[in-house]
C-alpha positions as CSV (number, residue, x, y, z in Angstrom):
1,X,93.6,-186.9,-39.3
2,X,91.8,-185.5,-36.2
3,X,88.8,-188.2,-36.3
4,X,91.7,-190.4,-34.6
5,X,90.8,-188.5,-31.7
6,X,87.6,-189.3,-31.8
7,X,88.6,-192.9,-31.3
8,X,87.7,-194.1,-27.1
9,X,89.9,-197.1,-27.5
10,X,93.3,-195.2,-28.4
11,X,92.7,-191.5,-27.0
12,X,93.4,-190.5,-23.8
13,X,91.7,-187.1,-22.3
14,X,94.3,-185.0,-20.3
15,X,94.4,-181.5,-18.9
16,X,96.6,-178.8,-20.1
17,X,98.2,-176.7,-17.2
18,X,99.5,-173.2,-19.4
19,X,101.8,-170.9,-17.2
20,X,103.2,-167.7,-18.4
21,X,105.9,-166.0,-16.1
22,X,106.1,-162.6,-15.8
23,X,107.6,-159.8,-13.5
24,X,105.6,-158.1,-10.8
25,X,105.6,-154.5,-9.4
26,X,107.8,-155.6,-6.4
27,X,110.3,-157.3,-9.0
28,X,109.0,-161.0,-8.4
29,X,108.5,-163.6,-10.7
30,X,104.4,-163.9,-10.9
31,X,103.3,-167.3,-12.4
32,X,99.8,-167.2,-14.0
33,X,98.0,-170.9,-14.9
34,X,96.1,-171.7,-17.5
35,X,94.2,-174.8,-17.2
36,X,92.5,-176.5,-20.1
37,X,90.7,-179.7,-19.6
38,X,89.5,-182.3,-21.4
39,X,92.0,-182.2,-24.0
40,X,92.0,-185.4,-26.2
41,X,95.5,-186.9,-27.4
42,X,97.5,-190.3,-27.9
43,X,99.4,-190.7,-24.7
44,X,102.3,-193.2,-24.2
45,X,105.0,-194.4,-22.0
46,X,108.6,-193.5,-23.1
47,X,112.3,-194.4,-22.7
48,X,114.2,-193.3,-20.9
49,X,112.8,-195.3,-17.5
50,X,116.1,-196.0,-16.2
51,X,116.6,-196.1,-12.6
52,X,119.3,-192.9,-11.2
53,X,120.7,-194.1,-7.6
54,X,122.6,-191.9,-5.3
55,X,123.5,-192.2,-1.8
56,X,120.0,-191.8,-0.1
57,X,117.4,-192.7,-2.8
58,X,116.8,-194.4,-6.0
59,X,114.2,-192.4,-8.7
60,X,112.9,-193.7,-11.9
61,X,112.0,-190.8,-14.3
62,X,108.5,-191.2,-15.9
63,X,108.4,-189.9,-19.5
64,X,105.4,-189.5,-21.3
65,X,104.8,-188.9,-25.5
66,X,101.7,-187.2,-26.1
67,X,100.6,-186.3,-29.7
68,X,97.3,-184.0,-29.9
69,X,95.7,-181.4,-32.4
70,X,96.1,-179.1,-29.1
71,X,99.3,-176.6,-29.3
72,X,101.5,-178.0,-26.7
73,X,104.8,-175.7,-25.8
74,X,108.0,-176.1,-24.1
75,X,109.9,-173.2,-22.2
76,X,109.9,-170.0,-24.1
77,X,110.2,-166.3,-23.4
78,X,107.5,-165.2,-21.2
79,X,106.0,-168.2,-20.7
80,X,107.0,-171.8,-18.5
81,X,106.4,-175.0,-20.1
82,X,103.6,-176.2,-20.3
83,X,102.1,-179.0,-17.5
84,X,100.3,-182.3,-18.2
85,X,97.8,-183.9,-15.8
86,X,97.3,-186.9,-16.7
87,X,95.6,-189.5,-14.5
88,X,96.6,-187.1,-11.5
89,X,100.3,-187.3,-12.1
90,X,101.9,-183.9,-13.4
91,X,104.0,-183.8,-16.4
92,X,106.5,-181.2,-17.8
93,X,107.3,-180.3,-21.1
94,X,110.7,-181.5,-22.5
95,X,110.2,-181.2,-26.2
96,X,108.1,-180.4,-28.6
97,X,107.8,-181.2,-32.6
98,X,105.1,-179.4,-34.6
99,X,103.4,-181.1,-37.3
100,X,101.2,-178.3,-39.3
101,X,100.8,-180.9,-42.0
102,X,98.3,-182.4,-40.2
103,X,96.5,-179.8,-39.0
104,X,96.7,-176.3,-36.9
105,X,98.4,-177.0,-33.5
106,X,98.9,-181.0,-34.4
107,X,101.9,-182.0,-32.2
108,X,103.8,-184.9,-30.8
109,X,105.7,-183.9,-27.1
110,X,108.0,-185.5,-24.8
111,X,107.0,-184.5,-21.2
112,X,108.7,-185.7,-17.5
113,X,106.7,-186.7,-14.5
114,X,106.9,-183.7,-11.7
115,X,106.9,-186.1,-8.9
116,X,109.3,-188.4,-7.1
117,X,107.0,-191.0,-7.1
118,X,104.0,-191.6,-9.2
119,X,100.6,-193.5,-7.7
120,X,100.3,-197.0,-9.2
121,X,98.0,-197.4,-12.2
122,X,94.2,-198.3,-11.4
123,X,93.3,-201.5,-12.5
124,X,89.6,-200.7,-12.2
């Protein structure tokens, strides 16, 4: 199963942002990163893209599915969920499913764009 991501025409490479949260001597919360790059995985656009409009602005959430041999994690004790950067936009963690069928760390996440707005896709 992991020669799929071998595969240039369907794998995208993205980098891993890891942060774990823990308590500092004055009582603060200390966030340490992570970063792992060059992580290969199937990426793809997700539901749900609907646009939410208030009073002063209208925002389109930007989810992302991203299945990978790479342990991916959402928000657990000790430790923030984990980032994607993926062409430059930042993503967050939702979900997660594990899939140990297919492999150590094989899973499929849901992850929401960090940003407001995201930069327009290169065409180049």
């Amino acid at each position: 199963m992991n020669d799929i991501f071998d595969d240039p025409e369907i794998v995208d490479v993205f980098d891993v942002v890891r942060r774990n949260d823990s308590v500092g001597a004055n009582g603060r919360s200390v966030v340490q990163n992570q970063t792992f790059s060059g992580v290969r995985g199937v990426v793809l656009s997700t539901k749900p893209d609907d646009v939410s409009r208030s009073e002063d602005a209208a925002l389109t959430a930007r989810f992302i599915s991203v299945t990978t041999p790479f342990m991916l994690r959402g928000s657990t004790s000790g430790a923030l969920p984990v980032r994607i950067v993926w062409y430059g936009v930042e993503f967050s963690v939702t979900s997660v499913r594990y899939h140990y069928r297919f492999g150590r760390g094989f899973c499929k996440a849901q992850a929401l764009s960090m940003s407001a707005s995201s930069p327009l896709p290169s065409t180049t």
